[in-house]
Every structure is written in structure tokens, then in C-alpha cells.
Steps between C-alpha positions, in 0.01 A plus 500: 500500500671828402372785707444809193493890573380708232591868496226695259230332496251671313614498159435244229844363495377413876193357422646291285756398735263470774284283298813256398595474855186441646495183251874414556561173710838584675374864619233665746499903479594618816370876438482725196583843615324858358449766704216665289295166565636381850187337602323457250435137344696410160222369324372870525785637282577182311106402406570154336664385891133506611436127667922429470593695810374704810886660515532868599694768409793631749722751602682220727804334383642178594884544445532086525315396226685261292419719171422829415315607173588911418241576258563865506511829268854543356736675743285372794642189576841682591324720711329220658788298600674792604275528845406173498717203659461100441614183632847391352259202339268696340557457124332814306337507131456856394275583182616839447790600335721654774744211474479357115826653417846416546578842659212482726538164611642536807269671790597531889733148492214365251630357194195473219492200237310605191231228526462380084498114574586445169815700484631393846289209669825420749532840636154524628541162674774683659355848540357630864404807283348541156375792294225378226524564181278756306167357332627637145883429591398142543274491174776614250809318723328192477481567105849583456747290795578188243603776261728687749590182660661331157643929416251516217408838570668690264287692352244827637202304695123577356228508798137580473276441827184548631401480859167459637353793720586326897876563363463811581368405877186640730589905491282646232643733265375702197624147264349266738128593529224269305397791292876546369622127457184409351554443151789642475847403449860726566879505520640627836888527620616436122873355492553613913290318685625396857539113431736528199783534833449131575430375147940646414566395813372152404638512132848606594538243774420232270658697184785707607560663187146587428546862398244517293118695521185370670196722390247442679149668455244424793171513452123491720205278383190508554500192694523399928803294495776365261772564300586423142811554352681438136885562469677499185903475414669418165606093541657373233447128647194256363165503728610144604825608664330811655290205610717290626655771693200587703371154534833465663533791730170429637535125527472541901285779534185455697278780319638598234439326137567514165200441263465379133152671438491868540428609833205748659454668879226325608699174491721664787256716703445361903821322452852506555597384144680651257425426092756552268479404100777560285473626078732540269459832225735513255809602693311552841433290767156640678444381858149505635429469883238571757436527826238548785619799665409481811592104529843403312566919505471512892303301738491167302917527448519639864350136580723326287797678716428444816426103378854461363604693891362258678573196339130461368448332167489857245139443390342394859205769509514600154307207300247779359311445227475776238105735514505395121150532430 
């Protein structure tokens, strides 16, 4: 059994985690650190643990542990490894996004592996360290990667996505209260938001001449959790070959698939899976995906990681069915 640390433990992107593990065959949590709840029982913070666990909060840390979990504010997972110190075994999945990027990838002798198993499945096996990807970075990657992989990309990228309110995590704020998201809908972080790094990152690595726009326009729903996405790029190919092309790019993929009916967010939220369906409009190819945020966009793909680590078959842990009704 793999011994687990988690570092942040009172967040939903912890619950979550926390709740995976504690079902998860090949691990036992060996403590979940917070020092605003040392002491104090999970289930209190995370209400649906009631009856799974009798685990505390703590401000120990066991520096042996055969995995640590970062699921940290951005910017605080540098800090945090800065004065703290591991065994040379520990392997480390951060969920923040101190080391997505190519120029931050390298910490204190660490070197990061961005952690999309469907762009790079090998590297992970081979990774000690790995920063996960972004819950929108891996909605609209996971829509465009068979594009960028075959250089179809060649015209400005169309994105229009709405996440659901835990996306924007425990801390309230003046857009996160009831009263506010409540029938309502809004734009935030039009064409800048932070995860558009990763998604060129992505793009040019599979693409190299990609030198084209990706406008991107962000949205909140009204919603807990999920994220649904639709993409659109001029394609001059039939909807068969676009067809053909994802069918084949995701061949191997454990979560990710490609649907002939059009697709909806309920079909994806409490699992890891990722729905893509593919139309064809006049000259434009329009990509649909979605998501569960806090699953395939953090803890669930977190999971999936430290699986493909250790050896583990990539869906051990992650059979969840879908809260469809």
C-alpha cells in the first residue's frame, strides 16, 4: 500500500482527493496536513466523509511518505517546498500552478512533468515530479490535441466556457456568494486568463508553427461543479475525417471519448471522464467538451497520475459513475 501525505487539506480539491483515496485499493492516507484545522476531524470540514473516516487534521509531517499530494493556493507550493525537505523517494503531485510551465519547471533539483496523460502518458511513468494540469486547460486541450497533433491548427482558436462555482475554490468573494451566482451568469478574465500559458505551451509542442490566436472567454455558472466548453476553427476537412482523427488520437485513452450524440455536463460530473463530440458548420469544425472540475480538472487526473507512477492500471480508483439524475 502507498503511504499518501496531503498538504491543504481543507479545500474541495482535497475533499475530493481525500474521498478518492480513501476508496483507492493501493493507498492508505498517512496524514492530511492544515494548520487552521490540526485536530480537528475531516469529516467536520469535508461533511459527506461522515461514517468514511475518523482521520484528523495535522500540523505533523511525515517526510517518508511514498507520495505527496500539494493541493495548495498558487505560489504556495514553492513556498512550501522551499522549508520543507522529503525523502529522495517521495514522488510529489502538485495541483497548483507553480510548476505547469516550461520556465518554471525546474524547482530546488526538482524537475516538473506537466501531468496531461493524454499528451504524454510515458513521461509520467517516468516522472518523480508532476505539476497537474488546470481544470479549464484540460477541458479545451483535450478538445483541441488531435488537431495540434496532425498541425491542423491553422487558423485563430474560438473558446467559450463556463465553470461551475467550486472552480473558484472555498474563499468567498463578492462573485462567489449564493446571492450573486444565483441566477446569474458572467464573463471573467476575457482573452488572459492564467491557463491559456499551458494550453500554447501544449499547442506549440505538438504544433510548432502554431502562430496563430486562441481567444478564449471564461465564464461562471450558476452551477457547483463542471465545465463545458465549445471550440471552433475553420477545417476545411469532412466531419468523417475530423472523425477519424479523434477516434484515432484517443484510441488508448482511458477517460477521454469521442461521442456521436451531442454531449451535456451531467454525463461527466463525479467522474474523471472527459466528453468530446465533434460538428462540422460550413467551413468550421466546432469541438464540444466537458469536464468535472474538480475530478478530471484536479483530483480525479491527480489520481490518474500517480496510477500511471506507480505502475497501477490508469483507471484503478476512478470507476465513478456519473450523479446523472
Amino acid at each position: 500500500m502507498l503511504e499518501v501525505g496531503i498538504i491543504g487539506g481543507a479545500g474541495y480539491t482535497a475533499g475530493e482527493l481525500i474521498r478518492l483515496l480513501l476508496n483507492h485499493p493501493k493507498t492508505t492516507i498517512n496524514f492530511v496536513y492544515s494548520t487552521s484545522n490540526a485536530g480537528n476531524k475531516i469529516h467536520k470540514v469535508h461533511q459527506d466523509l461522515i461514517g468514511s473516516t475518523e482521520i484528523s487534521f495535522t500540523s505533523n509531517i511525515n517526510s517518508e511518505v511514498d507520495v505527496l499530494f500539494l493541493c495548495l493556493g498558487h505560489g504556495n507550493s514553492t513556498a512550501f517546498l522551499k522549508n520543507n525537505h522529503f525523502s529522495a523517494s517521495t514522488k510529489i503531485i502538485d495541483l497548483s500552478n507553480d510548476f505547469r510551465l516550461l520556465r518554471d519547471h525546474n524547482f530546488n533539483g526538482k524537475e516538473f512533468v506537466y501531468g496531461l496523460p493524454e499528451l504524454q502518458r510515458d513521461k509520467i511513468k517516468n516522472a518523480k515530479y508532476i505539476a497537474n494540469p488546470g481544470c479549464f486547460a484540460t477541458a479545451l486541450q483535450l478538445a483541441i490535441l488531435p488537431l495540434a497533433a496532425n498541425g491542423l491548427l491553422n487558423d485563430d482558436l474560438h473558446i467559450n466556457a463556463v465553470t461551475g462555482a467550486t472552480g473558484a475554490g472555498t474563499s468567498l468573494s463578492s462573485t462567489t456568494h449564493f446571492t450573486w451566482r444565483d441566477n446569474n451568469f458572467s464573463h471573467y478574465k476575457a482573452f488572459n486568463h492564467q491557463h491559456l500559458g499551458e494550453i500554447h505551451q501544449t499547442v506549440n509542442q505538438l504544433q510548432s508553427n502554431f502562430n496563430t490566436e486562441i481567444n478564449f472567454m471564461p465564464n461562471r455558472g450558476n452551477f457547483s461543479r463542471g465545465i463545458f466548453a465549445t471550440t471552433y476553427i475553420k477545417f476545411e476537412g469532412s466531419i468523417e475525417k475530423a472523425k477519424e482523427i479523434y477516434h484515432n488520437y484517443y484510441k488508448n485513452a482511458a477517460f477521454t471519448f469521442v461521442s456521436d450524440n451531442d454531449i451535456h455536463m451531467k454525463q461527466v460530473v463525479n467522474t474523471n471522464k472527459c466528453l468530446l463530440h465533434l460538428a462540422k458548420h460550413g467551413n468550421k469544425l466546432l469541438i464540444t467538451s466537458t469536464i468535472d472540475n474538480l475530478l478530471k480538472g484536479a483530483s480525479g487526473q491527480a489520481i490518474q497520475n500517480m496510477n500511471l507512477m506507480f505502475g497501477f492500471d490508469e483507471m484503478v480508483g476512478l470507476n465513478l459513475k456519473a450523479t446523472y439524475f
